[in-house]
C-alpha positions as CSV (number, residue, x, y, z in Angstrom):
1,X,-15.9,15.5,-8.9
2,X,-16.1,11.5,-8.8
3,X,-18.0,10.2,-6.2
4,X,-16.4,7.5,-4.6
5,X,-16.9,5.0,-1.5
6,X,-15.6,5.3,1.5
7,X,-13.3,2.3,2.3
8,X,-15.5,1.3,4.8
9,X,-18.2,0.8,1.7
10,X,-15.7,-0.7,-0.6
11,X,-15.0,-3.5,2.0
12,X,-18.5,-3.7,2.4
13,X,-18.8,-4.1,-1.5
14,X,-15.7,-6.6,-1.8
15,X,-17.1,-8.9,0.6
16,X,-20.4,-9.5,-1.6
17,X,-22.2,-12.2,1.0
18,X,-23.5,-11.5,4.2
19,X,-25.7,-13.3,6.5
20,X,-29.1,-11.5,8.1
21,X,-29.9,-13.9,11.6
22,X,-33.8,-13.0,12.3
23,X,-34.2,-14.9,15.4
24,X,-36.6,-13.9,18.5
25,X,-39.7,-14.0,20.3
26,X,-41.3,-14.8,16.7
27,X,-38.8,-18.0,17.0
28,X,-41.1,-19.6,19.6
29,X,-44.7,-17.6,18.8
30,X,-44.7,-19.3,15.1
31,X,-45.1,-15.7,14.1
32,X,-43.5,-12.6,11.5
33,X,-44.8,-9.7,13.7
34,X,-45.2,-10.0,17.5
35,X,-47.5,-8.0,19.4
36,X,-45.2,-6.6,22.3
37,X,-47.2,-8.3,24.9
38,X,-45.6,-11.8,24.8
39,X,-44.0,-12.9,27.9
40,X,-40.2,-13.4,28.0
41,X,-40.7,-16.5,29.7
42,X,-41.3,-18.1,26.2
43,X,-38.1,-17.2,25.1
44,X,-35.6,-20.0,26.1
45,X,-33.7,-21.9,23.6
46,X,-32.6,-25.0,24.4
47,X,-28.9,-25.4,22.7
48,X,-27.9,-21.9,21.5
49,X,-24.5,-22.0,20.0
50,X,-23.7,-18.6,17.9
51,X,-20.5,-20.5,17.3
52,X,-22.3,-22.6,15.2
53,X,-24.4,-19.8,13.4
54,X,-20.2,-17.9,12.5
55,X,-18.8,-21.2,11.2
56,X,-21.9,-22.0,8.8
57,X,-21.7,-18.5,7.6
58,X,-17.8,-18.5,7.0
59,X,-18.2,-22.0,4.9
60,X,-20.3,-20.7,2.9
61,X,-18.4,-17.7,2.2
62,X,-20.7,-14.7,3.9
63,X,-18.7,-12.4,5.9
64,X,-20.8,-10.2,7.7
65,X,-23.5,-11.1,10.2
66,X,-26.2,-9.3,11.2
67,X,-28.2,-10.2,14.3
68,X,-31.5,-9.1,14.3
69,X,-31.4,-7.6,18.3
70,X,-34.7,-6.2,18.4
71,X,-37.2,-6.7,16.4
72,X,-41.2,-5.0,16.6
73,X,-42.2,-6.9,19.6
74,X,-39.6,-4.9,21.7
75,X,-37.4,-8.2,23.5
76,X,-34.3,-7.5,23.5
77,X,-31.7,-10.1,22.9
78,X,-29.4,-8.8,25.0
79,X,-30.0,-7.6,29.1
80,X,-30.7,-4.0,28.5
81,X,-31.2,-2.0,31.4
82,X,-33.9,-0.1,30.0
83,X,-36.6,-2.3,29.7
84,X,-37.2,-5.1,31.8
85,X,-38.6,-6.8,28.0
86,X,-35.5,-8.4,27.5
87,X,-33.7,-12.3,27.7
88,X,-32.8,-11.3,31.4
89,X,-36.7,-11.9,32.4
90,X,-36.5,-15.4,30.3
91,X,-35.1,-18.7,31.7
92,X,-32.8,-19.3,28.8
93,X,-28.5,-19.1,30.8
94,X,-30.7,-18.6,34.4
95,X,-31.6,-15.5,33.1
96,X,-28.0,-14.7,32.7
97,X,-27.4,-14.6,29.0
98,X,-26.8,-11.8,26.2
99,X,-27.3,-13.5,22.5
100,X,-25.2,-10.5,21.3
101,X,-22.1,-11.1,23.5
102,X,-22.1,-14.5,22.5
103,X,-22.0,-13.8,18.6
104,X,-20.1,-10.7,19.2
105,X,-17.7,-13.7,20.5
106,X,-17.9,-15.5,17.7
107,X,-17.1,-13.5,15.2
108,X,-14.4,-12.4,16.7
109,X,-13.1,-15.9,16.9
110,X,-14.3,-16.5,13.3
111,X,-13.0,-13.3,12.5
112,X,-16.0,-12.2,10.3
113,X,-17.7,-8.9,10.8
114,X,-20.5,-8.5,12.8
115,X,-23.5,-6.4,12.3
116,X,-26.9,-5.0,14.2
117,X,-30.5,-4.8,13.3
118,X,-32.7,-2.8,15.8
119,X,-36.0,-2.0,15.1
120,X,-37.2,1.3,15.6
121,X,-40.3,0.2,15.7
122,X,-41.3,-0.9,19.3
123,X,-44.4,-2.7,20.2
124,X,-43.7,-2.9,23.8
125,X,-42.2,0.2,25.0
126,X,-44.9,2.1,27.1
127,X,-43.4,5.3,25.8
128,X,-43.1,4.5,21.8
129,X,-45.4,7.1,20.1
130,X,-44.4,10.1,22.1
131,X,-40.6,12.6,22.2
132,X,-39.7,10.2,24.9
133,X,-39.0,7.2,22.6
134,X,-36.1,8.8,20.9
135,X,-34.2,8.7,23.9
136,X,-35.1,5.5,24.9
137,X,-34.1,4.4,21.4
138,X,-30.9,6.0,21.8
139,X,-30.2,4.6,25.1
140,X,-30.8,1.1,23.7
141,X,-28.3,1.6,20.7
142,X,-25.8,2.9,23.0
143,X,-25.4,-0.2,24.9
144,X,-25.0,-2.3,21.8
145,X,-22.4,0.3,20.0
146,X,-20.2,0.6,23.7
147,X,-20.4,-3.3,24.8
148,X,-19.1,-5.7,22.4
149,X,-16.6,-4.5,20.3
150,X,-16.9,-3.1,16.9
151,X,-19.9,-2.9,15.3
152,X,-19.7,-2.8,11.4
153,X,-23.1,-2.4,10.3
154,X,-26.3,-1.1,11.8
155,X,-29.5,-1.9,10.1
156,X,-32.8,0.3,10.8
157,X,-36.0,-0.4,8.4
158,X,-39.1,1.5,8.4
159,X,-41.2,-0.8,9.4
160,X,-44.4,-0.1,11.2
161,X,-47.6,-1.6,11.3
162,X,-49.6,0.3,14.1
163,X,-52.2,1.1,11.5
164,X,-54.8,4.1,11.1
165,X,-55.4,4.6,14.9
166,X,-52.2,3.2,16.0
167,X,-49.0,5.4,17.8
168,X,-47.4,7.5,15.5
169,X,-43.6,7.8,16.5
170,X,-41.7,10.6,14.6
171,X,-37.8,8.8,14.2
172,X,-35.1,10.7,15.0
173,X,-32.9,9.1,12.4
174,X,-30.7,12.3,12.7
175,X,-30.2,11.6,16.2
176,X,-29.9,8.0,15.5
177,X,-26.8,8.4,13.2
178,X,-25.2,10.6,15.8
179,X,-25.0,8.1,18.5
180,X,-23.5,5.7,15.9
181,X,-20.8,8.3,13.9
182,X,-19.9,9.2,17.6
183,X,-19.5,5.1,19.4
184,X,-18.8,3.5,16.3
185,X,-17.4,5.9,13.8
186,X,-16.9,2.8,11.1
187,X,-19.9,1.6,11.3
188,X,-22.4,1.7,8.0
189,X,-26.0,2.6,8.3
190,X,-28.2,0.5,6.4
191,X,-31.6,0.7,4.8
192,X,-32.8,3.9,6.3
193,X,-29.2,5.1,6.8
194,X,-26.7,7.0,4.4
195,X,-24.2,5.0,3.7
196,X,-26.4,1.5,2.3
197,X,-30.2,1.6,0.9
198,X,-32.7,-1.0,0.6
199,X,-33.0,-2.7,-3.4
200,X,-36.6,-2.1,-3.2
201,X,-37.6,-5.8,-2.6
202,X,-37.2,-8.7,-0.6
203,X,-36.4,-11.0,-3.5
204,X,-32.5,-10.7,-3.4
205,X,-33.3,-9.2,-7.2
206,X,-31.4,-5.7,-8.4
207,X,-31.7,-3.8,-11.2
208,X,-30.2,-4.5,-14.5
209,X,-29.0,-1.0,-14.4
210,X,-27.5,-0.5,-10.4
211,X,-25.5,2.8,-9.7
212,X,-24.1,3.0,-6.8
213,X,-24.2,6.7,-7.1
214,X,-27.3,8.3,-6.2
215,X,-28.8,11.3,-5.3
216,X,-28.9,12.4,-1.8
217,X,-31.8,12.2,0.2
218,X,-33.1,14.3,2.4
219,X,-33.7,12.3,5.2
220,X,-30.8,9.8,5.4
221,X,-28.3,12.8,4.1
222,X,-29.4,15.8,5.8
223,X,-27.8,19.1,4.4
224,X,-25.5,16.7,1.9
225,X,-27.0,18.0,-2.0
226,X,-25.8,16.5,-5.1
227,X,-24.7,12.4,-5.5
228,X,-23.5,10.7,-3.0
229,X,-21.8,6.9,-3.1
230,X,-25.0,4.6,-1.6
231,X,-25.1,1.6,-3.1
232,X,-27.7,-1.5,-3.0
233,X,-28.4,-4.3,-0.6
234,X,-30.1,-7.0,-1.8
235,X,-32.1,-9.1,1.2
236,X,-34.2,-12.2,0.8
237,X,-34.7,-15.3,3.5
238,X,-33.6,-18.2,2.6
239,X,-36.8,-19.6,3.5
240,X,-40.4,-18.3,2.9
241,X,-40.8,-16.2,6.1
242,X,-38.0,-14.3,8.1
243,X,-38.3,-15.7,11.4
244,X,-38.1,-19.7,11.4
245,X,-41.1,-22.0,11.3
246,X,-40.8,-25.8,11.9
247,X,-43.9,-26.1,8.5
248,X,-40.7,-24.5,6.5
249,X,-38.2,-27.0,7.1
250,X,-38.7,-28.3,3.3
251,X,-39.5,-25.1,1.6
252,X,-35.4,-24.0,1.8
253,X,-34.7,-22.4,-1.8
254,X,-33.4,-24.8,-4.2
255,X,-29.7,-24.6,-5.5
256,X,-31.0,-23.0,-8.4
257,X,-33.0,-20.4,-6.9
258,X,-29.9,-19.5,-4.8
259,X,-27.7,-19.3,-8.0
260,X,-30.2,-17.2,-9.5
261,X,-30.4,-14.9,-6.7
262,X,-26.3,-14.8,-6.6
263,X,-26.4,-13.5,-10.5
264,X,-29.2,-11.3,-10.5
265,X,-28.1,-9.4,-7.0
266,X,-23.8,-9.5,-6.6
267,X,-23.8,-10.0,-10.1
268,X,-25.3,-6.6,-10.3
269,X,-23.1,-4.8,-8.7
270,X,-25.1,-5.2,-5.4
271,X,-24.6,-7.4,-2.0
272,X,-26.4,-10.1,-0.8
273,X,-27.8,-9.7,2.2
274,X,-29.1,-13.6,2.7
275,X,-31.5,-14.4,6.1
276,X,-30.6,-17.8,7.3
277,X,-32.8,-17.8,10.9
278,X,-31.6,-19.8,13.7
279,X,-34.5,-22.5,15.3
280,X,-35.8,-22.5,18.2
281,X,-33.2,-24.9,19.9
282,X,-31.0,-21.7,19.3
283,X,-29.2,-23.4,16.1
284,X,-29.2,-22.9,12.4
285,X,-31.1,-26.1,11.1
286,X,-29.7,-29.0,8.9
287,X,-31.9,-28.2,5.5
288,X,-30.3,-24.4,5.5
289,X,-26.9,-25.9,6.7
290,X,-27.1,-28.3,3.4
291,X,-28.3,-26.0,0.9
292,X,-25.9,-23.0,2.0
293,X,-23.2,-25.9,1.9
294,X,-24.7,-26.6,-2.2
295,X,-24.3,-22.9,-2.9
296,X,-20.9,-22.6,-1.9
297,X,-19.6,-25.4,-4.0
298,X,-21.7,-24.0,-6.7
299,X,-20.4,-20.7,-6.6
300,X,-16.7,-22.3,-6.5
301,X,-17.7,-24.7,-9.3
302,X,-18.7,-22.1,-11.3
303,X,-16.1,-19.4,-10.9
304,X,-12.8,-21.4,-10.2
305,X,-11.7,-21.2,-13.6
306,X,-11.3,-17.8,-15.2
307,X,-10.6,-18.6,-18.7
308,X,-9.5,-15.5,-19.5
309,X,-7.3,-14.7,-17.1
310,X,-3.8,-14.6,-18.5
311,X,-4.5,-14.6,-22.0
312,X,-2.9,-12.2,-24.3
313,X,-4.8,-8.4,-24.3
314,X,-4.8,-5.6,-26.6
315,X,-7.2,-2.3,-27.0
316,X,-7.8,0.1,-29.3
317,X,-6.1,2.8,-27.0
318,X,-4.6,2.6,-23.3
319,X,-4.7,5.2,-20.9
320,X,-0.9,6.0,-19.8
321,X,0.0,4.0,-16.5
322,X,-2.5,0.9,-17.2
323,X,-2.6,-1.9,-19.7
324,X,-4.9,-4.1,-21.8
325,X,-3.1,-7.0,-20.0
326,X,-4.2,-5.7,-16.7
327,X,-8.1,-6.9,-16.9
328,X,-7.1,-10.1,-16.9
329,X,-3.8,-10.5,-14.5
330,X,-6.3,-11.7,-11.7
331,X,-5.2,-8.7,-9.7
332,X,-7.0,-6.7,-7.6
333,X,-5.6,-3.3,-7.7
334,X,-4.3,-3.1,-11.1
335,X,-7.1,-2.1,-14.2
336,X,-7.3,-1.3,-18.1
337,X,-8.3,2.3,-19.2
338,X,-8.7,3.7,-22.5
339,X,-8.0,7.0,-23.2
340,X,-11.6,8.2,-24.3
341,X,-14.2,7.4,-22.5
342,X,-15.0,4.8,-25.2
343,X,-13.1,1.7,-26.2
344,X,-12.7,-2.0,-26.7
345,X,-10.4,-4.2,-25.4
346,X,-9.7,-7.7,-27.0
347,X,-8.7,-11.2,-25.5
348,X,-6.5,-13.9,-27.2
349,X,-8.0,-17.2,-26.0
350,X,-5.6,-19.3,-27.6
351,X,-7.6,-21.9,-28.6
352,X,-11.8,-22.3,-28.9
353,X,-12.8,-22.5,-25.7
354,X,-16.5,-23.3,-24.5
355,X,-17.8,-20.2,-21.9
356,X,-21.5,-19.5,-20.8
357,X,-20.8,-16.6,-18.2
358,X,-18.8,-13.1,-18.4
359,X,-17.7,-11.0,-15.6
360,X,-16.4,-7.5,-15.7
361,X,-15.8,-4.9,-13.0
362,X,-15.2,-1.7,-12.1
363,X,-12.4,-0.3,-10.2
364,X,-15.0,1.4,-8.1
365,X,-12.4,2.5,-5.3
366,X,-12.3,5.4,-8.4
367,X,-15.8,4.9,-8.6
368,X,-18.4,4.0,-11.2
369,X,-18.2,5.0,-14.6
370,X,-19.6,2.9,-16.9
371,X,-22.8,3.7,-19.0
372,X,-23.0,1.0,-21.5
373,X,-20.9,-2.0,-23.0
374,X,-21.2,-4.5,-24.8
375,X,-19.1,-8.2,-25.3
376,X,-19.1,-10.2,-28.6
377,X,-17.1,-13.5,-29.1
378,X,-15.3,-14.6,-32.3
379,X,-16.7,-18.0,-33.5
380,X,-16.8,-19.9,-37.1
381,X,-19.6,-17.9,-37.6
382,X,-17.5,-14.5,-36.8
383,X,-17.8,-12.0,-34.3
384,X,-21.4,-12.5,-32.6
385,X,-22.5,-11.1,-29.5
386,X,-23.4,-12.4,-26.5
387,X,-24.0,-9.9,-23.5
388,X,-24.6,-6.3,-23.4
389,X,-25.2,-3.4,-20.4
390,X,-26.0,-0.5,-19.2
391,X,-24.1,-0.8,-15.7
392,X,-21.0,-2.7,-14.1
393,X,-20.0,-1.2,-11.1
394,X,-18.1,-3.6,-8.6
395,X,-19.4,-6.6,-11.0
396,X,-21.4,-7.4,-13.5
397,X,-22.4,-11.3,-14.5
398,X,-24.0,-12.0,-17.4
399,X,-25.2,-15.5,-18.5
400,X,-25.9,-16.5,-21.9
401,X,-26.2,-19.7,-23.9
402,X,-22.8,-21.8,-24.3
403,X,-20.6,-20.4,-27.2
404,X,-17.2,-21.6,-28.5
405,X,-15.0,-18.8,-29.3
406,X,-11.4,-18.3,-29.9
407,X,-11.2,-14.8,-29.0
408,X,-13.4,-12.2,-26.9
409,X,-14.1,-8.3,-27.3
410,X,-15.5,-5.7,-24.3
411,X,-16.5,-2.8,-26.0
412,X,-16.9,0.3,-23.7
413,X,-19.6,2.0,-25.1
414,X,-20.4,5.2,-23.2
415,X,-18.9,6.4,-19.7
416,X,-19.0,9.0,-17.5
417,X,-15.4,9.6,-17.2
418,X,-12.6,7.4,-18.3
419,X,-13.5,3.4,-17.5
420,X,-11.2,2.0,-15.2
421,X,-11.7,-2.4,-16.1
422,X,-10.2,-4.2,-13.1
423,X,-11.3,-7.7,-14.6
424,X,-12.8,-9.4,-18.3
425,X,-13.4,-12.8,-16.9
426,X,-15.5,-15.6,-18.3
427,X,-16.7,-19.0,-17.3
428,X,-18.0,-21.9,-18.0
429,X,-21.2,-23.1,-15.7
């Protein structure tokens, strides 16, 4: 049987950008890791504005956002009422505010998804390292799944740095995922969570080969054998650290490095989970603003023209129902098949035209299928190629050096099933 997302996954998938908002005690300590004991006083930004934070992210194109609620030092950014380790003991809104209502607002208003990290990990909870925890853990997550709204993506890590001698807490990640199927049934659970799983690095860098199909793990798919649809997320910070740090104000990636990032995680078949921390004043910061606002016209730049889209299409066979035309119609929901699980299909360009970048996909709402390909060009040197592959999945970039070619040729060759194209597109950078 074909594995296949859940269409909570494939929106998940479609959307490609999302925004990770690491922003806490650590904002005003100058630290990555807090110890737990800071004092909630310190916490008190001056011109918060999570409006701000939505309408950067939905410029630039990233349509999740994930607020990082808790992090290891245990404050909460919202008044929790089981710990007193929270904004409600700070002076920031009289001691009145909630960071997660106010983004929970804005999203809605920006009507962009919004997402929660909470650390399991809890340096200042008196109880962490014993049964207790879980509860207390559970407690927490139930206020942010029943109080503002829906809640599209929940984000644990593993992290835990108590060290040889330090509390050992058993998670109840079970548990954990039964709180959130119960309050927020369409919620994904990331990283150490069934239904996402961590790329393996914080360098926004997937595999060459990505399947979104993996085998089930024990842990995060308790009593599921077999393969199960769990794709990758690729996170990275836009700037060196996670939290923000005044000294980083000019170490933002370069354009490049953000373009680089874009092909090498979305452009296999993965989503970009991209940290842009807010400052201590409670705002995303001018040098991120700009260089989000750079990638955004570089990613339209780029891929504004389709050059194949619309050009005449033939292949060597066609499954009954689709057509070679189909890959490139620009249409969502509509694909080329061959009727082996091998095949080539062939675009009329018309004319020479000058690309440096192909794109193919997947109809993965069928699932993923493809094992290896391969795409040559016709030139006045003849048929030569110019990108090959082991994976495509929801998409697959490849960039070469510029060639001039009349027509173009994706070979399919090996699949697990019948390949289902949804797009041939190239580009010119």
């Amino acid at each position: 049987m074909t594995v296949k997302p859940t269409p909570q996954q494939l929106a998940w998938q479609e959307a490609e950008l999302t925004m990770f908002l690491t922003f806490g005690m650590n904002t005003f300590t100058n630290r990555e890791w807090g110890e737990g004991t800071e004092d909630p006083s310190l916490f008190n930004p001056s011109s918060l504005d999570a409006g701000q934070w939505a309408s950067v992210a939905k410029e630039a194109g990233l349509k999740y956002l994930i607020l990082v609620a808790k992090h290891h030092d245990g404050l909460c950014l919202w008044p929790s009422e089981f710990t007193e380790h929270s904004v409600k003991a700070s002076p920031w809104r009289g001691g009145n505010g909630d960071v997660v209502r106010e983004l929970a607002d804005a999203c809605r208003h920006e009507r962009l998804k919004m997402g929660i990290y909470l650390s399991p990990w809890d340096r200042n909870c008196p109880v962490y390292g014993s049964p207790a925890y879980n509860g207390h853990f559970k407690n927490q997550l139930t206020e942010l799944l029943t109080n503002y709204g829906e809640i599209a993506e929940v984000w644990f890590d593993g992290a835990c740095g108590e060290g040889p001698n330090g509390k050992k807490q058993e998670y109840d990640f079970p548990g954990y995922y039964d709180v959130i199927r119960k309050l927020q049934p369409s919620a994904l659970i990331a990283i150490c969570g069934p239904d996402i799983r961590w790329v393996g690095n914080e360098d926004g860098f997937a595999r060459e080969t990505e399947w979104s199909v993996q085998d089930a793990d024990p842990v995060y798919h308790k009593g599921i054998e077999g393969k199960v649809w769990w794709p990758a997320e690729c996170d990275v910070s836009i700037r060196p650290g996670w939290f923000w740090h005044r000294a980083e104000d000019d170490k933002v990636k370069s354009l490049d490095h953000l373009m680089d990032i874009y092909f090498k995680s979305v452009g296999r078949n993965s989503v970009l989970l991209l940290n842009v921390p807010p400052n201590d004043r409670g705002l995303i910061s001018e040098p991120d603003i700009q260089r989000l606002q750079e990638f955004r016209r570089g990613l339209d730049k780029t891929f504004a023209d389709d050059l194949a889209k619309g050009k005449k299409a033939h292949a060597d066979s066609t499954y009954p129902a689709s057509r070679a035309s189909y890959a490139v119609d620009g249409k969502p929901d509509t694909h080329w098949s061959p009727g082996l699980t091998s095949g080539w299909l062939e675009v009329d360009l018309g004319k020479p035209v000058a690309f440096d970048v192909s794109m193919v996909q997947e109809q993965i709402s069928e699932g993923q299928r493809v094992e290896e390909y391969r795409i040559e060009a016709q030139t006045d040197q003849g048929w030569v190629e110019v990108a090959k592959g082991t994976t495509i999945g929801h998409k697959k970039l490849d960039r070469f050096s510029p060639v001039t070619a009349t027509r173009v040729r994706l070979t399919i060759i090996r699949s697990q099933a019948k390949p289902l194209i949804r797009r041939l597109g190239l580009f010119k950078r």
